[in-house]
py3Dmol code that shows the C-alpha trace and the ligand (Angstrom):
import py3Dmol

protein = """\
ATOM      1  CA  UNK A   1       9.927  -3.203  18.435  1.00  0.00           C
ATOM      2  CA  UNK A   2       7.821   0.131  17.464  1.00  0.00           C
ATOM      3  CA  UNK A   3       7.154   3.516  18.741  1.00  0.00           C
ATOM      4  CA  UNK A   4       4.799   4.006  21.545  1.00  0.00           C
ATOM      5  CA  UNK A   5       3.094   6.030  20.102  1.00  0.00           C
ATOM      6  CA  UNK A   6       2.337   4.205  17.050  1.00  0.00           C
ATOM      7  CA  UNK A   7       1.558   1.121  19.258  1.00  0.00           C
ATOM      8  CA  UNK A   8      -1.050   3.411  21.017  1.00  0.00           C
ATOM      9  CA  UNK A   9      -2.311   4.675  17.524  1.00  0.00           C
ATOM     10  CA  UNK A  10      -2.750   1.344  16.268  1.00  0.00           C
ATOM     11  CA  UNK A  11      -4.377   0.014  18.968  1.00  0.00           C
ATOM     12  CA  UNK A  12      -7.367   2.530  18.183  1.00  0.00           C
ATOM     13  CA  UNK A  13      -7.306   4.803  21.438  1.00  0.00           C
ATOM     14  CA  UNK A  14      -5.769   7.822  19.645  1.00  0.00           C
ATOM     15  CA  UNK A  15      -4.512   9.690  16.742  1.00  0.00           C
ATOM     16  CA  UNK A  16      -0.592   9.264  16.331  1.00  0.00           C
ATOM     17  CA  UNK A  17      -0.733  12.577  17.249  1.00  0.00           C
ATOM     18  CA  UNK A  18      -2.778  12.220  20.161  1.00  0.00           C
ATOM     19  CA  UNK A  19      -0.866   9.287  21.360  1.00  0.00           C
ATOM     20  CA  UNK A  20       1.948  11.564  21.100  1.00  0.00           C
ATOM     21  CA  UNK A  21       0.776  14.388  23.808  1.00  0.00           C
ATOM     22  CA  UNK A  22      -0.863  11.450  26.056  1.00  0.00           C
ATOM     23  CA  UNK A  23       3.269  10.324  26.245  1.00  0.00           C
ATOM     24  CA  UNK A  24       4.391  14.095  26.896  1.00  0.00           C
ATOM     25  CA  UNK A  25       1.624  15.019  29.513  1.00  0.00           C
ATOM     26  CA  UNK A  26       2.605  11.671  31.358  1.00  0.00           C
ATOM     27  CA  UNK A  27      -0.439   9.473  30.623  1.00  0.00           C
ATOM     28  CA  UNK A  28       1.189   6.717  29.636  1.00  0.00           C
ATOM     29  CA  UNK A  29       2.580   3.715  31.587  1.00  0.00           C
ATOM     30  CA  UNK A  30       4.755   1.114  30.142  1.00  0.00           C
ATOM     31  CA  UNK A  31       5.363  -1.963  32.540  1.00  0.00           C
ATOM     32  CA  UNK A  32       3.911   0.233  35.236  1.00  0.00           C
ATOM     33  CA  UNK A  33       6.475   3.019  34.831  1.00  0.00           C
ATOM     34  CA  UNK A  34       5.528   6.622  33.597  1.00  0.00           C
ATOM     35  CA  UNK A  35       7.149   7.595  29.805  1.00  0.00           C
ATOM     36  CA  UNK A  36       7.806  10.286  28.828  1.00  0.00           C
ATOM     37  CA  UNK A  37      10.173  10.024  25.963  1.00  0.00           C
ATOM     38  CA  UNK A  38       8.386   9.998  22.639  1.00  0.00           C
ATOM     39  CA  UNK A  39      11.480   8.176  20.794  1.00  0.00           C
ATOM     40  CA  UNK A  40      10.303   4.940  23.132  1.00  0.00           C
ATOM     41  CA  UNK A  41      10.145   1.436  21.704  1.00  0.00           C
ATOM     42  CA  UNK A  42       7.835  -1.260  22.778  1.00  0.00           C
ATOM     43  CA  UNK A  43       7.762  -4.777  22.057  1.00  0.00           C
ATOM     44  CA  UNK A  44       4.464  -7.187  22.089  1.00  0.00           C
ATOM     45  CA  UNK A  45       5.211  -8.655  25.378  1.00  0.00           C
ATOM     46  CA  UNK A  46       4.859  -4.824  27.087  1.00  0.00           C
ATOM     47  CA  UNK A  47       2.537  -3.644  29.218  1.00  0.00           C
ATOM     48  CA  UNK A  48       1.013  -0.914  28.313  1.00  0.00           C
ATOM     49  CA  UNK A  49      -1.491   1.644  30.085  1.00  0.00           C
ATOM     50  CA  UNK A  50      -3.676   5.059  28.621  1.00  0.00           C
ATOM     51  CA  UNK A  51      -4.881   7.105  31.385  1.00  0.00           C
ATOM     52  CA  UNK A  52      -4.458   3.887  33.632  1.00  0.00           C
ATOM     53  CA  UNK A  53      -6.521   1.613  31.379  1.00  0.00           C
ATOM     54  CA  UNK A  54      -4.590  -1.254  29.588  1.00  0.00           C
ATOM     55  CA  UNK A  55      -4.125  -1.328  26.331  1.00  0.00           C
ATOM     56  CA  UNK A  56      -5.695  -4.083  24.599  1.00  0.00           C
ATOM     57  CA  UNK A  57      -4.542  -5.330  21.343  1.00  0.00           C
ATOM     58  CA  UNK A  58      -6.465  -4.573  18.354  1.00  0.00           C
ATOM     59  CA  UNK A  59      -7.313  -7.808  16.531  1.00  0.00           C
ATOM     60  CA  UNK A  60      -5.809  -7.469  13.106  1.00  0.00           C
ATOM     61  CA  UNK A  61      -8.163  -7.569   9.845  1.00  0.00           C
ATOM     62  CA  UNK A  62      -6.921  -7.449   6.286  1.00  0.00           C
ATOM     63  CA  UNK A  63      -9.055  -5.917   3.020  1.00  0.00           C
ATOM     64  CA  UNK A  64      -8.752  -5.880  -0.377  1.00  0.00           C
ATOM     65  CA  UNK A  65     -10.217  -2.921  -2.109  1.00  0.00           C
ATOM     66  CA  UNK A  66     -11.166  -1.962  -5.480  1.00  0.00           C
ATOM     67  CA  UNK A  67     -10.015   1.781  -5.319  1.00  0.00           C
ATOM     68  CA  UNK A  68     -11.956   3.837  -7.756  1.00  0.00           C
ATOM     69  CA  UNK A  69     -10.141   6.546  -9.766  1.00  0.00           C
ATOM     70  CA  UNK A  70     -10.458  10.248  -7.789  1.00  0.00           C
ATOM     71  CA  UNK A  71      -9.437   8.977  -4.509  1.00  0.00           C
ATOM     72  CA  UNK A  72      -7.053   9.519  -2.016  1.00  0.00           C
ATOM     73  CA  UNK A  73      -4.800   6.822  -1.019  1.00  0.00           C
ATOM     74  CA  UNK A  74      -4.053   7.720   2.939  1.00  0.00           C
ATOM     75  CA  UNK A  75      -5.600   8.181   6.041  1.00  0.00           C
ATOM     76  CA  UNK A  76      -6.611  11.817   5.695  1.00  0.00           C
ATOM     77  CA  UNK A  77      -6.096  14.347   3.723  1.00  0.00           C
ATOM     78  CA  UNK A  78      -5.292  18.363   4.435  1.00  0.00           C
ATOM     79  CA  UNK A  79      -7.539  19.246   1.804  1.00  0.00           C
ATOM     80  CA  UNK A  80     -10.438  17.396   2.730  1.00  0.00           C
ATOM     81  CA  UNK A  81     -11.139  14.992  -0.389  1.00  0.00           C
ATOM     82  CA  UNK A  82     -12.106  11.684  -0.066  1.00  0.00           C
ATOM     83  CA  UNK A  83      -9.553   8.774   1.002  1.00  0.00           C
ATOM     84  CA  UNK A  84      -9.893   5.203   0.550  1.00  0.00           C
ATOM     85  CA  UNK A  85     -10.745   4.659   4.704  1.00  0.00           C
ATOM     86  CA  UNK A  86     -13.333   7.110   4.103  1.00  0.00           C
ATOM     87  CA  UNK A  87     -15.281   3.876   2.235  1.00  0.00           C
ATOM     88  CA  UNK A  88     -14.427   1.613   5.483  1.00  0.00           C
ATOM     89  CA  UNK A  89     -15.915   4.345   8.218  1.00  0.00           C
ATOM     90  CA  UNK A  90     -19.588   3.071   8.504  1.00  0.00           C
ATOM     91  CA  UNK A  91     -18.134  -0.821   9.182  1.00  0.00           C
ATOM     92  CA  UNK A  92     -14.643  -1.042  10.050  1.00  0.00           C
ATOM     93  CA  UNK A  93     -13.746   0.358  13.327  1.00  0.00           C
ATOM     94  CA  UNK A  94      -9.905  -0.725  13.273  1.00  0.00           C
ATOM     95  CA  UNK A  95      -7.421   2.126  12.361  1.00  0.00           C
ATOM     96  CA  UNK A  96      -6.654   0.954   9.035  1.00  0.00           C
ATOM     97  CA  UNK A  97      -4.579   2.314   6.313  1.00  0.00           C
ATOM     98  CA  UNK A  98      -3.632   1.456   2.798  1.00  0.00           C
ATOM     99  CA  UNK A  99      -0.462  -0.769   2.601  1.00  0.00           C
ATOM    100  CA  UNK A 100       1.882   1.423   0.144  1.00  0.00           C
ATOM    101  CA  UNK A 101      -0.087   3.604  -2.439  1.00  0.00           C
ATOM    102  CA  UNK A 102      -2.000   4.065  -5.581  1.00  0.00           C
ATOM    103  CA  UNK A 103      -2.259   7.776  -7.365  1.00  0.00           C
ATOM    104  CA  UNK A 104      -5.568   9.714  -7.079  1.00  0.00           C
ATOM    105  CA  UNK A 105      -6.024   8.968 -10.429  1.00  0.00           C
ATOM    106  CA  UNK A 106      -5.208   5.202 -10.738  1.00  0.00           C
ATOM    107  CA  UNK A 107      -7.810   3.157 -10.165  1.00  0.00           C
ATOM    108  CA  UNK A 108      -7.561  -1.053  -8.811  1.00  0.00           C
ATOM    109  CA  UNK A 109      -6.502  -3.417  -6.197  1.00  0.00           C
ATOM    110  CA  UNK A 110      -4.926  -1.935  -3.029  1.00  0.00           C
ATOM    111  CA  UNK A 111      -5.029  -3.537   0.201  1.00  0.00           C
ATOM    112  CA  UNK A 112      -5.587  -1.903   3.599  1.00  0.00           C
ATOM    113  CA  UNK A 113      -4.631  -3.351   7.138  1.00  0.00           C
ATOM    114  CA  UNK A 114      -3.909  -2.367  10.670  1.00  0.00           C
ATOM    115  CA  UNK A 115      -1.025  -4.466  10.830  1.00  0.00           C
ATOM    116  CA  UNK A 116       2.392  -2.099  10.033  1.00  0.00           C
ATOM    117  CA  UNK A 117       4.472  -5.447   9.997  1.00  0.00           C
ATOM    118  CA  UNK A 118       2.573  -7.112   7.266  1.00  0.00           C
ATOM    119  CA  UNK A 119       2.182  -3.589   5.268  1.00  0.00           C
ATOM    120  CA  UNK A 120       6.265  -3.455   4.953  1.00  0.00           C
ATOM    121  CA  UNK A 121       6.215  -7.053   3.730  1.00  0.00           C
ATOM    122  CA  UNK A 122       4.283  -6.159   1.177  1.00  0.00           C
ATOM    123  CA  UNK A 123       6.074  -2.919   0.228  1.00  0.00           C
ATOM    124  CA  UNK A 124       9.252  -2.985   0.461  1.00  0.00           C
ATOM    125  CA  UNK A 125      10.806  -3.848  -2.179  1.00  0.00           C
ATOM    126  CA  UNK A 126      13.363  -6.162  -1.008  1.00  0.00           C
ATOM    127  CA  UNK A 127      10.336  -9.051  -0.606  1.00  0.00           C
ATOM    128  CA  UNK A 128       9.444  -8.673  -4.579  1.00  0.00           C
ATOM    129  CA  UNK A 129       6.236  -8.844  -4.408  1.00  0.00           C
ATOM    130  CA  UNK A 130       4.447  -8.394  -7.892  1.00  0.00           C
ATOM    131  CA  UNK A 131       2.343  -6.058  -8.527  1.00  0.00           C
ATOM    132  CA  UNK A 132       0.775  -5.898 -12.262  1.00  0.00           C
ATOM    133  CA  UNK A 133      -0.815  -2.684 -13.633  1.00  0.00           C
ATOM    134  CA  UNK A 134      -2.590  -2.164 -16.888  1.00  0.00           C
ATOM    135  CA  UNK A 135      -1.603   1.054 -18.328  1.00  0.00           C
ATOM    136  CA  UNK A 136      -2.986   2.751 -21.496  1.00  0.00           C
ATOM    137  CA  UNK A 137      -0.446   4.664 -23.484  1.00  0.00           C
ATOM    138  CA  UNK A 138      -0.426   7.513 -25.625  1.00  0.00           C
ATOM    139  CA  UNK A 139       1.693   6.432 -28.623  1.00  0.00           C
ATOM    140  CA  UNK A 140       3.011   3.090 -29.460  1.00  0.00           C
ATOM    141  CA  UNK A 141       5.816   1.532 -27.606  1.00  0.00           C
ATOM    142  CA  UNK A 142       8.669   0.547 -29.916  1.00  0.00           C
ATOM    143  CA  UNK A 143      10.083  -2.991 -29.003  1.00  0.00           C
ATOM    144  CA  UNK A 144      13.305  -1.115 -27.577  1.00  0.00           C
ATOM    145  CA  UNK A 145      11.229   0.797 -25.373  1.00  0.00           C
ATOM    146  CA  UNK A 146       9.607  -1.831 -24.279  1.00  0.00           C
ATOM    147  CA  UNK A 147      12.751  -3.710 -23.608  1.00  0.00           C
ATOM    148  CA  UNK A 148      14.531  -0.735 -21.836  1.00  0.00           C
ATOM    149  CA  UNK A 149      11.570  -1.015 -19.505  1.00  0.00           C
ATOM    150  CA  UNK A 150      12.095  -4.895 -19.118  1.00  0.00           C
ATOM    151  CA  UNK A 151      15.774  -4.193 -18.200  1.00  0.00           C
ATOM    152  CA  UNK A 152      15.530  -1.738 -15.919  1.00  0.00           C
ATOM    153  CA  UNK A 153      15.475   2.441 -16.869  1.00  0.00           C
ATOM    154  CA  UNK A 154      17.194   5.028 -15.116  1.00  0.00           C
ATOM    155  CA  UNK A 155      14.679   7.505 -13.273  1.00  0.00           C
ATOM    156  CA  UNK A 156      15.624  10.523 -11.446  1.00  0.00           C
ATOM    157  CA  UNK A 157      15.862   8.603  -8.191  1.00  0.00           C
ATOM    158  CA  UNK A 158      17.768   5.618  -9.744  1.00  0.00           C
ATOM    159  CA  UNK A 159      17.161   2.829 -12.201  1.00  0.00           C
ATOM    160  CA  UNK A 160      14.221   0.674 -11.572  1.00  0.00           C
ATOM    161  CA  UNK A 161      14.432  -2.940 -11.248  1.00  0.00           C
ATOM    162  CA  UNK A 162      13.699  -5.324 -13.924  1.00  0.00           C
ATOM    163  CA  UNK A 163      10.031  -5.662 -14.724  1.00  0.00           C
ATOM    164  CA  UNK A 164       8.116  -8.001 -17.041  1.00  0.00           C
ATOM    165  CA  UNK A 165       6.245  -6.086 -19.563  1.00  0.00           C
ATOM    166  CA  UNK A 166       4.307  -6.596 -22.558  1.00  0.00           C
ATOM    167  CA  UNK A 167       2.265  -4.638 -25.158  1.00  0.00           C
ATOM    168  CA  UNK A 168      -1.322  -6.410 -25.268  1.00  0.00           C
ATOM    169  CA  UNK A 169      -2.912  -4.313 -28.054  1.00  0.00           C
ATOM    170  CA  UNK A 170      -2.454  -1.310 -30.277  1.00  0.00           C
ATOM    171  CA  UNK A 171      -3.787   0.925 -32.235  1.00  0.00           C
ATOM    172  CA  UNK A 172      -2.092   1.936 -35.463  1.00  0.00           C
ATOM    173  CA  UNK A 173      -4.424   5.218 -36.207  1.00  0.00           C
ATOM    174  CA  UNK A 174      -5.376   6.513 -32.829  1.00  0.00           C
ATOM    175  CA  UNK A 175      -1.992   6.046 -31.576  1.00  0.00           C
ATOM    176  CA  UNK A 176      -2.731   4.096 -29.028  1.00  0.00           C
ATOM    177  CA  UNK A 177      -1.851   1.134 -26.704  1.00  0.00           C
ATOM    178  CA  UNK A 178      -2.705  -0.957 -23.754  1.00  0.00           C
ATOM    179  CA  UNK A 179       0.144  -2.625 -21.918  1.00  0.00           C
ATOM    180  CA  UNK A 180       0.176  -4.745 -19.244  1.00  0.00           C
ATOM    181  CA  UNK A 181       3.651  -4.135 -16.491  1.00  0.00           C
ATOM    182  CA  UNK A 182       5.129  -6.353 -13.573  1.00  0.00           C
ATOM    183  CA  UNK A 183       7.003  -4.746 -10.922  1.00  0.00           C
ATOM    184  CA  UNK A 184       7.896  -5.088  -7.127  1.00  0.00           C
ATOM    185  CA  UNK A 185       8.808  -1.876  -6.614  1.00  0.00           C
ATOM    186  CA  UNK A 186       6.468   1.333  -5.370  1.00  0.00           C
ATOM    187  CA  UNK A 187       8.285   4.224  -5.913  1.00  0.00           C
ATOM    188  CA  UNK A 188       6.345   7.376  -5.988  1.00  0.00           C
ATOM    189  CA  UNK A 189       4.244   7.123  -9.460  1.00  0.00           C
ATOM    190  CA  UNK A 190       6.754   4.520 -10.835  1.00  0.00           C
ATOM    191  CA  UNK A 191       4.122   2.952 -13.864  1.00  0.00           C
ATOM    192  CA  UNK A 192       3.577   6.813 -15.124  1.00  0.00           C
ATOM    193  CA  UNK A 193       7.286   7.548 -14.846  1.00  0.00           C
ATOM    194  CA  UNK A 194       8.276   4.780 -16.945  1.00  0.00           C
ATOM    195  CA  UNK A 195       6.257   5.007 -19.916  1.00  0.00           C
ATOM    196  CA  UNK A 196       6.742   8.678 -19.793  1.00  0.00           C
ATOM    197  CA  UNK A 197      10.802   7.858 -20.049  1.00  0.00           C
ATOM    198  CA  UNK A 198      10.220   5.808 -23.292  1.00  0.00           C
ATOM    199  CA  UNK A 199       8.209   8.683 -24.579  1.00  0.00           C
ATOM    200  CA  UNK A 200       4.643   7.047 -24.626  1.00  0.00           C
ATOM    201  CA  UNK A 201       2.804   8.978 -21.512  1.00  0.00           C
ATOM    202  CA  UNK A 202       0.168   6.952 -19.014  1.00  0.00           C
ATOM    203  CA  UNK A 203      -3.507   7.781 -20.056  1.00  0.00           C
ATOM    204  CA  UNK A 204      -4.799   5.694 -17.673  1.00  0.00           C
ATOM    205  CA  UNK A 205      -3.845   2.867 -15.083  1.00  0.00           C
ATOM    206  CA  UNK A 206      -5.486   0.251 -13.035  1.00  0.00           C
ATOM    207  CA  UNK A 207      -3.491  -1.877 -10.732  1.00  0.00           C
ATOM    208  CA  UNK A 208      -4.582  -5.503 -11.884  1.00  0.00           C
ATOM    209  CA  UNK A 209      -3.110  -7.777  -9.441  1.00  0.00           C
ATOM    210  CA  UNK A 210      -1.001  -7.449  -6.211  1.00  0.00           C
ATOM    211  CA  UNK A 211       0.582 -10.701  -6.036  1.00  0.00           C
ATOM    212  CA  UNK A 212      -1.684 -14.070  -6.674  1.00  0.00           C
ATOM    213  CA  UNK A 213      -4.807 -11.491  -5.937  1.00  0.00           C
ATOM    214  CA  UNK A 214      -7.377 -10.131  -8.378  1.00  0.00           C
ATOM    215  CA  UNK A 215     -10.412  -7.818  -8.278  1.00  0.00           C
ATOM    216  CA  UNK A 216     -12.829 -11.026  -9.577  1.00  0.00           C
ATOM    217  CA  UNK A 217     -16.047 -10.191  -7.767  1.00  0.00           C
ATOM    218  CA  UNK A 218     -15.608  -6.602  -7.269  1.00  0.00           C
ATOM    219  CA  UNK A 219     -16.611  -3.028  -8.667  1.00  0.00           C
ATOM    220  CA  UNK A 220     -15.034   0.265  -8.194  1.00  0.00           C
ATOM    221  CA  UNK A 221     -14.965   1.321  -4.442  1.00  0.00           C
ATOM    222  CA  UNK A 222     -16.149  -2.419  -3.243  1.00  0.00           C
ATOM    223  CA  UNK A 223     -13.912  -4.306  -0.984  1.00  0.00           C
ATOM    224  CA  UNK A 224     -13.856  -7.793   0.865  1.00  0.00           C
ATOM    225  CA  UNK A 225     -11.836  -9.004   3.753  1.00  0.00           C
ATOM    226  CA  UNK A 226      -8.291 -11.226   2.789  1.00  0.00           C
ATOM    227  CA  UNK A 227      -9.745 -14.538   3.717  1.00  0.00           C
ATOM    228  CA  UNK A 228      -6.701 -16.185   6.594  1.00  0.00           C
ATOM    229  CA  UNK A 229      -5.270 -18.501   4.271  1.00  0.00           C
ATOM    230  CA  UNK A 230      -4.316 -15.565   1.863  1.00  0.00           C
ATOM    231  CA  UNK A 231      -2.766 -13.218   4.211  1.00  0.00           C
ATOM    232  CA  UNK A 232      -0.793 -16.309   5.526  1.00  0.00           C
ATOM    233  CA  UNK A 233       0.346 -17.464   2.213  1.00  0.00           C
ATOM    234  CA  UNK A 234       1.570 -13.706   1.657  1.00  0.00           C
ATOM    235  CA  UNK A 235       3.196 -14.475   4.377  1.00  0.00           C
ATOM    236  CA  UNK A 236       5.060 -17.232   3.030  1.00  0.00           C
ATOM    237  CA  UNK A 237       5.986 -15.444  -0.073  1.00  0.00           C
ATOM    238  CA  UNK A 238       7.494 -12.380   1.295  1.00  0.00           C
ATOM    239  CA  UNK A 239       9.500 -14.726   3.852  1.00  0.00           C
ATOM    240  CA  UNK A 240      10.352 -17.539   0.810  1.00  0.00           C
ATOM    241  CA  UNK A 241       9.744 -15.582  -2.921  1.00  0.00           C
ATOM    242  CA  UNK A 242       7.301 -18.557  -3.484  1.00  0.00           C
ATOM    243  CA  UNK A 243       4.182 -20.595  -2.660  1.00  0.00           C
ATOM    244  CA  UNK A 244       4.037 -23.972  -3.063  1.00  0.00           C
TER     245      UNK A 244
END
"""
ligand_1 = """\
8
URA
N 2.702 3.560 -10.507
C 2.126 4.746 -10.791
O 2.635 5.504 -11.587
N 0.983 5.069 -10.156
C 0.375 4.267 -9.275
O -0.671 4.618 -8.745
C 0.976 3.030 -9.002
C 2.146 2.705 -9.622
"""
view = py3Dmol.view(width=600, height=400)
view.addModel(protein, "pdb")
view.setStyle({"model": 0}, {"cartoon": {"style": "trace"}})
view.addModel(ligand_1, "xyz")
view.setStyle({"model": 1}, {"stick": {}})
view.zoomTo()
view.show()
């Protein structure tokens, strides 16, 4: 079940916001009845009508996209800089938006749908799905940093779930180091706020993977469409923790 007026957002007729006054100014029909309500919850098997047109559902489409660093992760944004749908405008007509989030200034692989169930399989962290970043650090990790990071490290909003990390180079003089980090979770800048706890600060960070998906074939600000076999096998591993 989801809100009218998302179901009317997503189907591309309207802004959420839109949808919202079509509901309040009586526009909107569900099984042939006039609502009003804007709490209202439809299910696929409703009717819906606009202005006494029915609704038809968007087909759903899936992207991977290379994000570049600089760029806004959302739909729009109050200040007017760039967001990551701003790339999909010219081609993609779909309402689309970017399943969970990566920082203006992290760059790599973030996916973008129309499809809200699929987005919170992907998020939330109770379907663990990996995500690996690549994070340069100022300063060198010390093995019990590291570790403290493996375990699990309190943050103001709780202690994060165990991760796999590990330090792929350093360097002694510039006081430097790349490491590479594992986790399901997407708390609000998670990656920075860890290394910044063990006292070696992000520099820079790319999201690497999302699951079993890389950016082979891509460059900063490219994208390509999940082929159907992908999106259904992470299906299967938000439903089962595994693929075969
Ligand atoms: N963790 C961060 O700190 N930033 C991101 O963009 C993603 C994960």
């Amino acid at each position: 079940m989801e809100r009218l007026q998302k179901v009317i957002a997503y189907a591309g007729v309207a802004s959420r916001r839109k949808a919202e006054q079509l509901i309040l100014e009586g526009k909107v029909k569900v099984n042939g009845k006039v609502v009003k309500e804007l709490g209202t919850k439809v299910s696929n098997s409703d009717s819906i009508e606009v202005n006494g047109i029915k609704l038809e559902k968007e087909d759903k489409v899936y992207f991977l996209l290379y994000k570049p660093r600089g760029i806004i992760s959302a739909v729009t944004d109050d200040k007017g800089r760039k967001t990551v749908t701003d790339i999909f405008k010219k081609h993609v007509h779909q309402r689309i938006f970017p399943v969970g989030r990566l920082d203006y200034d992290t760059s790599g692989l973030l996916l973008l749908t129309n499809d809200g169930e699929f987005a919170y399989q992907m998020t939330h962290p109770k379907f663990k799905i990996d995500k690996t970043y690549i994070a340069r650090v100022k300063g060198i990790p010390t093995i019990e940093g590291l570790k403290k990071l493996q375990r699990g490290i309190k943050l103001e909003d709780g202690k994060t779930a165990p991760a796999k990390v590990s330090m792929t180079s350093f360097d002694e003089k510039a006081q430097k180091a790349i490491c590479e980090i594992t986790i399901h979770e997407g708390r609000n800048r998670q990656v920075r706020r860890m290394f910044e706890a063990i006292g070696t600060p992000v520099v820079k960070l790319k999201r690497e993977r999302f699951a079993f998906l890389d950016l082979a074939g891509l460059m900063p600000g490219e994208y390509r469409e999940l082929t159907k076999h992908e999106v259904k096998l992470l299906r299967v591993l938000s439903d089962t923790g595994k693929i075969e």
